[in-house]
py3Dmol code that shows the C-alpha trace and the ligand (Angstrom):
import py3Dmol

protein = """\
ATOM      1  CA  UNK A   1      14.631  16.757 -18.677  1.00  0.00           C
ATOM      2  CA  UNK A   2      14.807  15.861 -14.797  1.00  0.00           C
ATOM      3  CA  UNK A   3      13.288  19.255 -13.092  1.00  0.00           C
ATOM      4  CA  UNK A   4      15.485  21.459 -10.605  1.00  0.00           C
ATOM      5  CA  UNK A   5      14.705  22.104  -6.944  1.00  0.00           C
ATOM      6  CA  UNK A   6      16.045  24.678  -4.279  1.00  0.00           C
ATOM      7  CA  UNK A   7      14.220  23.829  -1.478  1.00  0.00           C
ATOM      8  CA  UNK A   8      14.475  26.208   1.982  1.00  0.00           C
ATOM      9  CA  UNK A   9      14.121  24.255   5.070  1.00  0.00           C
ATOM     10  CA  UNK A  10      13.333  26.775   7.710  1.00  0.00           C
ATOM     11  CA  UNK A  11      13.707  24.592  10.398  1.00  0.00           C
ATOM     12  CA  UNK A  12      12.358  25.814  13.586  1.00  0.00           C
ATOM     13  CA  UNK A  13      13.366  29.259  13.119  1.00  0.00           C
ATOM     14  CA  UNK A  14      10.785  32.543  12.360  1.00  0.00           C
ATOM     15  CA  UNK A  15       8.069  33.314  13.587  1.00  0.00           C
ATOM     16  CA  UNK A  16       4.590  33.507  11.769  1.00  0.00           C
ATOM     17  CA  UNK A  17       5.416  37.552  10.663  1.00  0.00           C
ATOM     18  CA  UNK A  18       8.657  37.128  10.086  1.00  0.00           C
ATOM     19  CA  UNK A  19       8.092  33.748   7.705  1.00  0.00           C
ATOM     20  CA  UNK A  20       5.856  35.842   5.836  1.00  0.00           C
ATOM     21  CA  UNK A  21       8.568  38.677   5.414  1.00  0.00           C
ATOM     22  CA  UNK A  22      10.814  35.931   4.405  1.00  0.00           C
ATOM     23  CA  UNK A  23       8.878  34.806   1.768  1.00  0.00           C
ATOM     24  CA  UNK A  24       8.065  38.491   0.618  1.00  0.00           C
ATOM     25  CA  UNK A  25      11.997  38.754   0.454  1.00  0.00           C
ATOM     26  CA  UNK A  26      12.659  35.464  -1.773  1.00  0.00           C
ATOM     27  CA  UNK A  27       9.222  36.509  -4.008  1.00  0.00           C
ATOM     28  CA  UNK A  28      10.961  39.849  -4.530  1.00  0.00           C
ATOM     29  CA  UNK A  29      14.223  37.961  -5.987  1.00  0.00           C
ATOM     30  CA  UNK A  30      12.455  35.181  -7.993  1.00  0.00           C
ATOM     31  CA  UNK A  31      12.925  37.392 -11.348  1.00  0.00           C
ATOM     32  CA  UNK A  32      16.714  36.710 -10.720  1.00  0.00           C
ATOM     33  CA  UNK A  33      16.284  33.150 -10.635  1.00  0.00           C
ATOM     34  CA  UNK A  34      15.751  31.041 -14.288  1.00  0.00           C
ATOM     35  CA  UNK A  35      11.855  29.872 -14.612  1.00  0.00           C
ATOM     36  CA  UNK A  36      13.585  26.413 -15.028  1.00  0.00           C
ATOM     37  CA  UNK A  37      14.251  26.108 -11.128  1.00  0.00           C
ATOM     38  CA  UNK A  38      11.304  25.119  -8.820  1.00  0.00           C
ATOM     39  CA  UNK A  39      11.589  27.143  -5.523  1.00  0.00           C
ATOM     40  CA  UNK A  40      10.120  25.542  -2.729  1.00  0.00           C
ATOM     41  CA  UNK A  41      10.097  27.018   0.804  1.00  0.00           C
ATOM     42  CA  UNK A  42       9.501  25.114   4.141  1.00  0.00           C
ATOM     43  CA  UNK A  43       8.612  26.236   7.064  1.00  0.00           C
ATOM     44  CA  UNK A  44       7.137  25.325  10.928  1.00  0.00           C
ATOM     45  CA  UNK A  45       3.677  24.560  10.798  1.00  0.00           C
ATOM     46  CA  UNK A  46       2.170  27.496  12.923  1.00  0.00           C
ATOM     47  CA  UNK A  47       2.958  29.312   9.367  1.00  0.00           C
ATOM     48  CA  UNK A  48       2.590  27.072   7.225  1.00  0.00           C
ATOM     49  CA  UNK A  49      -0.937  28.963   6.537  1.00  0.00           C
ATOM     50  CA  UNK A  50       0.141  32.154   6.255  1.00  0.00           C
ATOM     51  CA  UNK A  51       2.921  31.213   4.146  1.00  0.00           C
ATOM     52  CA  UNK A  52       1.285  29.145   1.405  1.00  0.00           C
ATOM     53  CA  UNK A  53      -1.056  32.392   0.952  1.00  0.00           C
ATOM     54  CA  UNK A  54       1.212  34.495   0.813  1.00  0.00           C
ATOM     55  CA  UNK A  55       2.763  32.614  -2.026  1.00  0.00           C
ATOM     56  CA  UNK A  56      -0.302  32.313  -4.073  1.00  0.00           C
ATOM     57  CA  UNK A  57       0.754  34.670  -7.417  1.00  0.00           C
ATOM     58  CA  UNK A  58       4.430  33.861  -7.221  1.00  0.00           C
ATOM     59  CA  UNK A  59       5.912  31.351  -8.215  1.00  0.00           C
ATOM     60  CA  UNK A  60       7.376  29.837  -4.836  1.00  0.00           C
ATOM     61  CA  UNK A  61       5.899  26.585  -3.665  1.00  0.00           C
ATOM     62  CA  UNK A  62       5.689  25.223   0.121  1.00  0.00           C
ATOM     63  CA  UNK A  63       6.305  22.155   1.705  1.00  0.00           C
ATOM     64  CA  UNK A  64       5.767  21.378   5.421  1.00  0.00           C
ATOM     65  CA  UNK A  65       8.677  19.752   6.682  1.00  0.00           C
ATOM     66  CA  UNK A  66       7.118  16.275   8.726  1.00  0.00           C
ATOM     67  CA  UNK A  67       3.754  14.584   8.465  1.00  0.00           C
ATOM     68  CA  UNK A  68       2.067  12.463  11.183  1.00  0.00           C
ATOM     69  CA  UNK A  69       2.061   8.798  10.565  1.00  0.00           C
ATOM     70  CA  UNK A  70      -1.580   8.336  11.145  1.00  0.00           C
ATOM     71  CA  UNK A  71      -4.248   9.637   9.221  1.00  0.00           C
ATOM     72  CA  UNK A  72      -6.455  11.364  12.315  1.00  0.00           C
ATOM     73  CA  UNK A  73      -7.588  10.994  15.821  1.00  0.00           C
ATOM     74  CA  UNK A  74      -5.704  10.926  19.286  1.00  0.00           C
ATOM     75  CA  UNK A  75      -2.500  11.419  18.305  1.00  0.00           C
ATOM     76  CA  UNK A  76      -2.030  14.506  20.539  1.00  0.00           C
ATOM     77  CA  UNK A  77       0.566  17.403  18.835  1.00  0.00           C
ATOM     78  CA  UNK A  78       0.740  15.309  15.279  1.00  0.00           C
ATOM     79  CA  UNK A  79      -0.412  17.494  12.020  1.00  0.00           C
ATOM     80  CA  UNK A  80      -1.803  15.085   9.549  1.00  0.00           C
ATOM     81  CA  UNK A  81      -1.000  15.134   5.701  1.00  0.00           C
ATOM     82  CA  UNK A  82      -4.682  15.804   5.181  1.00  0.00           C
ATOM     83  CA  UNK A  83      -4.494  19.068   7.523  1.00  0.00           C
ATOM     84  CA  UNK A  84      -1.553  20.348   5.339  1.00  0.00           C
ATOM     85  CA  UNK A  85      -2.443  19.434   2.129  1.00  0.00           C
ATOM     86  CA  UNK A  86      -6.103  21.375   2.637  1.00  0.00           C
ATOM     87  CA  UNK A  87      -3.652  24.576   3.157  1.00  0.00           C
ATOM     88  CA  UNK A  88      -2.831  24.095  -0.678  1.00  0.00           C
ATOM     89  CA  UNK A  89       0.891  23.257   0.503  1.00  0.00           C
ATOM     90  CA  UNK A  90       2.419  20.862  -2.140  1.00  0.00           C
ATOM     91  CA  UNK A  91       5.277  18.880  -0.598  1.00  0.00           C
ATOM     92  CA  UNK A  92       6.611  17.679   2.640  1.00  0.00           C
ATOM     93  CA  UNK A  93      10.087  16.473   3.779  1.00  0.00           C
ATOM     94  CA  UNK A  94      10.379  13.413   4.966  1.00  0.00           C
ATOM     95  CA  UNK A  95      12.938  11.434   7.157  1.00  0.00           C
ATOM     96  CA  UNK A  96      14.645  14.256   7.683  1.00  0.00           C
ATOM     97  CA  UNK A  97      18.480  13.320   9.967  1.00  0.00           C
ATOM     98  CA  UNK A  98      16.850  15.635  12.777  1.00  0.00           C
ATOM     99  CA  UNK A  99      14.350  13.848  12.754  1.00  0.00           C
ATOM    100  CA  UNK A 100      15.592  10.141  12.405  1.00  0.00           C
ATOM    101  CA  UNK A 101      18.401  11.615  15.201  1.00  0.00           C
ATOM    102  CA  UNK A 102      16.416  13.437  17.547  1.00  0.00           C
ATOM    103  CA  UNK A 103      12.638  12.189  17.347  1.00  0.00           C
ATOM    104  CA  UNK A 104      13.654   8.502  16.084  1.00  0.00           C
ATOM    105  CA  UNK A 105      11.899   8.319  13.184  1.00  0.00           C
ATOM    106  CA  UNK A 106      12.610   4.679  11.399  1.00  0.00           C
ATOM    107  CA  UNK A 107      11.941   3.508   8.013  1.00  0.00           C
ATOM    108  CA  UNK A 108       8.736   1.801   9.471  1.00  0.00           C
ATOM    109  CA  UNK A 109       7.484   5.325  10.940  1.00  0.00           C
ATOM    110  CA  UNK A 110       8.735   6.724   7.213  1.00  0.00           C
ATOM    111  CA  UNK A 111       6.586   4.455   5.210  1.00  0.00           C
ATOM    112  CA  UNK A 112       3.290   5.250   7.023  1.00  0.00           C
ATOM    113  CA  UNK A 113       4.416   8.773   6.312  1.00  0.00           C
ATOM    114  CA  UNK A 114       4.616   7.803   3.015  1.00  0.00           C
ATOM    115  CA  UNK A 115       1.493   6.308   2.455  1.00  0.00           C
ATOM    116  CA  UNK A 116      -0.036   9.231   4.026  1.00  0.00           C
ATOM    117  CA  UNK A 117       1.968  11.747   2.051  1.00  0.00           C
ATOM    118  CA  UNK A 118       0.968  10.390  -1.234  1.00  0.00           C
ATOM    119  CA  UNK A 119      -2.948   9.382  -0.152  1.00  0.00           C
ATOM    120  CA  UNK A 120      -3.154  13.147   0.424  1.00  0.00           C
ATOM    121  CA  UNK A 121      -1.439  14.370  -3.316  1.00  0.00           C
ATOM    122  CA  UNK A 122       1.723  15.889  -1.301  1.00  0.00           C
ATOM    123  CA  UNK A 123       4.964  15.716  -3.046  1.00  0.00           C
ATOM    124  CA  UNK A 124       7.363  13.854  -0.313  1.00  0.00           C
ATOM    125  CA  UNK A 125      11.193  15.251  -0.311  1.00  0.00           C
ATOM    126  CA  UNK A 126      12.890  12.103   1.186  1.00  0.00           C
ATOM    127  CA  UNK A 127      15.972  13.043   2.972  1.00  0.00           C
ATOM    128  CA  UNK A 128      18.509  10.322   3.200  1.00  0.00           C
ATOM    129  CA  UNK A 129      22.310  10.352   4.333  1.00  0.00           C
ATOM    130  CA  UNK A 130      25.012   9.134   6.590  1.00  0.00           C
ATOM    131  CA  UNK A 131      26.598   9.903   9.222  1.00  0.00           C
ATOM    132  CA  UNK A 132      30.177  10.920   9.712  1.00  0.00           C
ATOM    133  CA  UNK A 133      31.411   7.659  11.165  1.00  0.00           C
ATOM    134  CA  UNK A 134      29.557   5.547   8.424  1.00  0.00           C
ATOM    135  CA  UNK A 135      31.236   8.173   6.087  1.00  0.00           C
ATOM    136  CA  UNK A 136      34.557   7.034   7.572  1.00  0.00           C
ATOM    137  CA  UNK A 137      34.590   3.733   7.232  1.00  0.00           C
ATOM    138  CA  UNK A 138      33.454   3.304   4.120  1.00  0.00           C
ATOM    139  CA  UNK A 139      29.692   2.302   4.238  1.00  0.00           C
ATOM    140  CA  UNK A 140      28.026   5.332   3.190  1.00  0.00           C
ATOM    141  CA  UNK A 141      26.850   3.404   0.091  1.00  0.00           C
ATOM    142  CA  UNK A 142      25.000   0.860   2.612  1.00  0.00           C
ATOM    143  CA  UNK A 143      23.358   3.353   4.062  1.00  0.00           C
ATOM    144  CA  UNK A 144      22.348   5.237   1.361  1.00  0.00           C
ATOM    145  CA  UNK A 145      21.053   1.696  -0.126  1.00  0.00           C
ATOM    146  CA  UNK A 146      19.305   0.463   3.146  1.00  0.00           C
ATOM    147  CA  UNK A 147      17.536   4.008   3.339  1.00  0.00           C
ATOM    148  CA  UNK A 148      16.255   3.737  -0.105  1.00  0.00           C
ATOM    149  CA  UNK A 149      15.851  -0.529  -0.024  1.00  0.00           C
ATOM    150  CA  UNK A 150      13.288   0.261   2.900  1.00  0.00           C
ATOM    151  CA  UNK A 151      11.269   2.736   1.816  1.00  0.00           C
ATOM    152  CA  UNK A 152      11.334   4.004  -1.247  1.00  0.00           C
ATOM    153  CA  UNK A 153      11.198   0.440  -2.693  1.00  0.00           C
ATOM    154  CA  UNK A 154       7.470  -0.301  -0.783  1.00  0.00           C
ATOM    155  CA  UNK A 155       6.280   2.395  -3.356  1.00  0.00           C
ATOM    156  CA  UNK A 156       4.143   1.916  -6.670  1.00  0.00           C
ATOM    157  CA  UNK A 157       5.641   2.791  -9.989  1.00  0.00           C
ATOM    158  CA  UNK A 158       3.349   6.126  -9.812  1.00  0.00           C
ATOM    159  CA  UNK A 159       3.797   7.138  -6.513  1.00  0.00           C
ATOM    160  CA  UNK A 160       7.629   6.609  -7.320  1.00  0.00           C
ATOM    161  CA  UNK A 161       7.016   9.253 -10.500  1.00  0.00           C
ATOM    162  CA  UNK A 162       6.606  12.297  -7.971  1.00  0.00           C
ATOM    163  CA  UNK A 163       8.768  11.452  -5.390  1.00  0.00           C
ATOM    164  CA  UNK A 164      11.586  14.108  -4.763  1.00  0.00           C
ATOM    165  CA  UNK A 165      15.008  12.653  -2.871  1.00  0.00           C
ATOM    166  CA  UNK A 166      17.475  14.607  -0.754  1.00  0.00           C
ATOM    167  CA  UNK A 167      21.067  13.265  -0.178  1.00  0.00           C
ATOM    168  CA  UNK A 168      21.763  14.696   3.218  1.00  0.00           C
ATOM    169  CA  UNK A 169      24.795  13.676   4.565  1.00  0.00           C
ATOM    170  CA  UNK A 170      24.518  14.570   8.211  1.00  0.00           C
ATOM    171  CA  UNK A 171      28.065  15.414   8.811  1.00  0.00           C
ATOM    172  CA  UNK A 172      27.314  18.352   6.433  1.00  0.00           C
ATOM    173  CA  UNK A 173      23.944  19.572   7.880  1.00  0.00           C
ATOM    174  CA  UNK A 174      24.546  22.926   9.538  1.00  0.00           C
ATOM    175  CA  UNK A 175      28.112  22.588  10.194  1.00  0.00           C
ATOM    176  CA  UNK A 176      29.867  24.602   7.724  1.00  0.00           C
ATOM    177  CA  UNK A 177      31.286  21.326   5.805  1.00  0.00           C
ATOM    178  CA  UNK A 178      29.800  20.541   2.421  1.00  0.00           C
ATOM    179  CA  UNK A 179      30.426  17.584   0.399  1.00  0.00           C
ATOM    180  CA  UNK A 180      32.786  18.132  -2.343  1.00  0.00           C
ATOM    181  CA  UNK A 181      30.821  18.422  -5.874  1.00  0.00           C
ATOM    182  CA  UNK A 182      32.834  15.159  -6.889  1.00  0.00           C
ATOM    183  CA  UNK A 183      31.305  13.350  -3.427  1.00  0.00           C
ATOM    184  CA  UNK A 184      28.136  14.440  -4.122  1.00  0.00           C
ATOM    185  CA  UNK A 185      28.225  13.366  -7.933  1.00  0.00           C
ATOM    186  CA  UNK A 186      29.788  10.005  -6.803  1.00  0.00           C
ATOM    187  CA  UNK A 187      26.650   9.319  -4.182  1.00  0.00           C
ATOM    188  CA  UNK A 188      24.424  10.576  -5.950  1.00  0.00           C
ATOM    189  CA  UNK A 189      24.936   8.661  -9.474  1.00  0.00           C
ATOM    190  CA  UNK A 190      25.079   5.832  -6.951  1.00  0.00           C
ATOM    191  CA  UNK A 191      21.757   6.081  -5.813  1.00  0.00           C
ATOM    192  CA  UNK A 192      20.262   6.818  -8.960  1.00  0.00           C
ATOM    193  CA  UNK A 193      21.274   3.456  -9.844  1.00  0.00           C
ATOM    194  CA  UNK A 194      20.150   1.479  -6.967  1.00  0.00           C
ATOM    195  CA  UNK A 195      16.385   3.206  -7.679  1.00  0.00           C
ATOM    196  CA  UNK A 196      16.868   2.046 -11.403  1.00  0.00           C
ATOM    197  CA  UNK A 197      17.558  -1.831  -9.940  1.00  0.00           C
ATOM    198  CA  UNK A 198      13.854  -1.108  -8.996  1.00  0.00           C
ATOM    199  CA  UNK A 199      12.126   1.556 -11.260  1.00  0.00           C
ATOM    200  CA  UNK A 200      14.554   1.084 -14.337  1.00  0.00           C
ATOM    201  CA  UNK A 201      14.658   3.726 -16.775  1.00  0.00           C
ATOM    202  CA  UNK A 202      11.936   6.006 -14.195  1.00  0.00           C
ATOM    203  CA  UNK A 203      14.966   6.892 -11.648  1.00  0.00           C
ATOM    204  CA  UNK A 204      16.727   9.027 -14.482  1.00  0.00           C
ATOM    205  CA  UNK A 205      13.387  11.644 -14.274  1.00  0.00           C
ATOM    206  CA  UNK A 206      13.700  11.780 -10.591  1.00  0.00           C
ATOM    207  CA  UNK A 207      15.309  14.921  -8.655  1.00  0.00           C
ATOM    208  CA  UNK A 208      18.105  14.312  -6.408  1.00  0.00           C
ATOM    209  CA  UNK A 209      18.610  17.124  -4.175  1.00  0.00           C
ATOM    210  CA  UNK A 210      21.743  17.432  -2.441  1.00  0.00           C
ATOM    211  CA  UNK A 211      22.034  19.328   1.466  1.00  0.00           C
ATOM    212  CA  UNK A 212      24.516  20.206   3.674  1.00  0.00           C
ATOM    213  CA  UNK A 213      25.699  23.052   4.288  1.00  0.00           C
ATOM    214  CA  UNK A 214      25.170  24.893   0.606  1.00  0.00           C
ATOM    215  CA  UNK A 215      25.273  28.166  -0.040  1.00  0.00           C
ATOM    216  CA  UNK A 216      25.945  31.047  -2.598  1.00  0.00           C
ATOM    217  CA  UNK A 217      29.693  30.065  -2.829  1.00  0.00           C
ATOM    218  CA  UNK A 218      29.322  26.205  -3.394  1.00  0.00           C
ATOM    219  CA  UNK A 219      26.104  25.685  -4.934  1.00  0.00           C
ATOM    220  CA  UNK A 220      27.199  26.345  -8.959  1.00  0.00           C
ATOM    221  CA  UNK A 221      29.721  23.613  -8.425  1.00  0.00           C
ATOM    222  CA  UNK A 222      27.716  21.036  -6.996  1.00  0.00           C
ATOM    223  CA  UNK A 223      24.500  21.615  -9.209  1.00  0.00           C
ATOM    224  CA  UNK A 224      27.235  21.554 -12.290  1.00  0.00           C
ATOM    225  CA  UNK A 225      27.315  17.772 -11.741  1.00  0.00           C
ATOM    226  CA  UNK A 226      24.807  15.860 -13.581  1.00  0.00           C
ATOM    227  CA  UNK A 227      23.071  13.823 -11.142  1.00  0.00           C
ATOM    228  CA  UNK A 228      22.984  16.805  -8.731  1.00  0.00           C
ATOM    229  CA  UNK A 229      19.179  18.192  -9.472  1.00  0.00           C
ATOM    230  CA  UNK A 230      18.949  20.805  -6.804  1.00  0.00           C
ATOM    231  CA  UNK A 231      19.418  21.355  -3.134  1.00  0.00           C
ATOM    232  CA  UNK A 232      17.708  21.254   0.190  1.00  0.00           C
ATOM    233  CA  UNK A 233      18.950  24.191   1.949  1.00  0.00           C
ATOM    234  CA  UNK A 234      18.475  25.181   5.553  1.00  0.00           C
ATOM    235  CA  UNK A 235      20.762  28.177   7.113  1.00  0.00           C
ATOM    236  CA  UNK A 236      20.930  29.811   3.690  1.00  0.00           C
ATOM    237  CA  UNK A 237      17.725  29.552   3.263  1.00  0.00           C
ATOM    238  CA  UNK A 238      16.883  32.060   5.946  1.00  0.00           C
ATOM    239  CA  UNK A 239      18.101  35.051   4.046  1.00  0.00           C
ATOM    240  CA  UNK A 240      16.146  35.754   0.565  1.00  0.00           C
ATOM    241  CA  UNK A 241      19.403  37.137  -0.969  1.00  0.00           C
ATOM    242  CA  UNK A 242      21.174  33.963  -0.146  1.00  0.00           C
ATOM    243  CA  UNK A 243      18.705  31.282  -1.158  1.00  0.00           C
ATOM    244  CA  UNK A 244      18.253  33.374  -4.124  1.00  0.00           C
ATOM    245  CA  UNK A 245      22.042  33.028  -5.071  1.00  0.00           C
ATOM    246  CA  UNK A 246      22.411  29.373  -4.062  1.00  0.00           C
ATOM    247  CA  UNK A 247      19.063  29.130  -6.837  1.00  0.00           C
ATOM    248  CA  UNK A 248      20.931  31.263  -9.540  1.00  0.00           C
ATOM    249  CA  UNK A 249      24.091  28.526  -8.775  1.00  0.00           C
ATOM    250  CA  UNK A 250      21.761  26.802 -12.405  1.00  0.00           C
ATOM    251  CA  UNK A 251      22.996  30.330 -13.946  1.00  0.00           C
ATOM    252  CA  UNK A 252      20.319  32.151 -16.059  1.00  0.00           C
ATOM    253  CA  UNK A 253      18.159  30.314 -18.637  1.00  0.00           C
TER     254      UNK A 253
END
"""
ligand_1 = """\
10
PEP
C 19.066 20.756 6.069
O 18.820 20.745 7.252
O 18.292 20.181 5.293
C 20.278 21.426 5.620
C 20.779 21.090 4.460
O 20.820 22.369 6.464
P 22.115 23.288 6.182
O 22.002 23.810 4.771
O 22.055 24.362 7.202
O 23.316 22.410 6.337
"""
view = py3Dmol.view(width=600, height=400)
view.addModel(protein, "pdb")
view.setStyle({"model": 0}, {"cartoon": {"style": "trace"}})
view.addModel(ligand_1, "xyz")
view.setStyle({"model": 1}, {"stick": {}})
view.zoomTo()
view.show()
């Protein structure tokens, strides 16, 4: 059975002490959440360290939310994949909209995050999505399909075994609008099959996230759908009673 993710993108929100009381808070709630959901929590890197050990005993894993491209040296303000893995943090989102939007990240950047990701054993969450205008007009598959064609299709059949996606689409990130559960099923089933023109029968074991704007109210419906595997969560994410209901949206085991 394909595992299920709730992953917490902090963002650049917190600080150190309050990441760590954030944690405490989703910790506290994990008994309300069924053992067959893997909660992963992700936040700025001046915590990262204080996070991951303050996690050690629960159950809750961490991801750090970018990687540098290059391995080490004069890269001044970059946090290598080597730095975060040696924390004992697990996974790291990649290609993340804000990121592609605001920092112009490319698929060519993204692959040497990649390579760095999986040379240092961290789990990559690749975020992929359109935008609102691409959504309009019809060639949010293309997108989708580019975004997968260019990156996730440079990786080895093992790599490909622990990669984690996220459907994103970016006219849902933080602004209140969610995909419908029927849009996200449609997209989603979509690109399971374009990593199966690839990987075959290996895309049906992989976890496609979906984010944008979920929350306690919607996230039931959208993880009902069968190639919906989990979510990537940011503003509800920031309160441990709400990231704990969007992770009881898989009910109880
Ligand atoms: C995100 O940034 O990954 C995200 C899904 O944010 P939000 O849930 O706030 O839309």
């Amino acid at each position: 059975m394909r595992e299920k993710i709730v992953a917490g993108n902090w963002k650049m929100n917190t600080t150190p002490a309050q990441g760590v009381e954030l944690l405490k808070g989703v910790a506290a709630g994990m008994n309300e959440v069924c053992d067959c959901v893997t909660m992963v929590v992700a936040p700025p890197f001046t915590h990262l360290s204080m996070v991951a050990e303050a996690a050690k005993g629960t159950n809750i894993h961490v991801s750090a939310q970018n990687c540098a491209a290059e391995a080490k040296g004069a890269y001044t303000g970059e946090v290598s994949a080597h730095m975060i893995a040696s924390l004992g943090v697990e996974y790291v989102i990649l290609g993340h909209s804000e990121r592609r939007e605001y920092y112009g990240e490319t698929s060519e950047t993204l692959n040497k995050k990649m390579v760095q990701a999986y040379e240092n054993n961290l789990i990559p969450i690749y975020c992929i999505g359109e935008k609102l205008e691409e959504r309009k007009s019809g060639t949010h598959f293309d997108v989708v399909r580019q975004q997968v064609e260019e990156v996730v299709f440079n990786l080895s059949a093992d790599q490909f075994a622990k990669l984690v996606i996220a459907y994103e689409p970016v006219w849902a990130i933080g602004t209140g609008k969610t995909a419908t559960a029927d849009q996200a099923q449609e997209i989603h089933a979509y690109i399971r099959g374009v990593l199966a023109e690839k990987f075959g029968e290996a895309a049906n074991d992989i976890a496609i996230l979906y984010g944008g704007s979920a929350n306690p109210g919607n996230a039931a419906e959208l993880f009902s759908k069968p190639d919906v595997d989990g979510g990537l969560i940011g503003d509800a994410s920031l309160k441990p009673d709400d990231f704990i209901a969007v992770a009881q949206g898989f009910g109880k085991c």
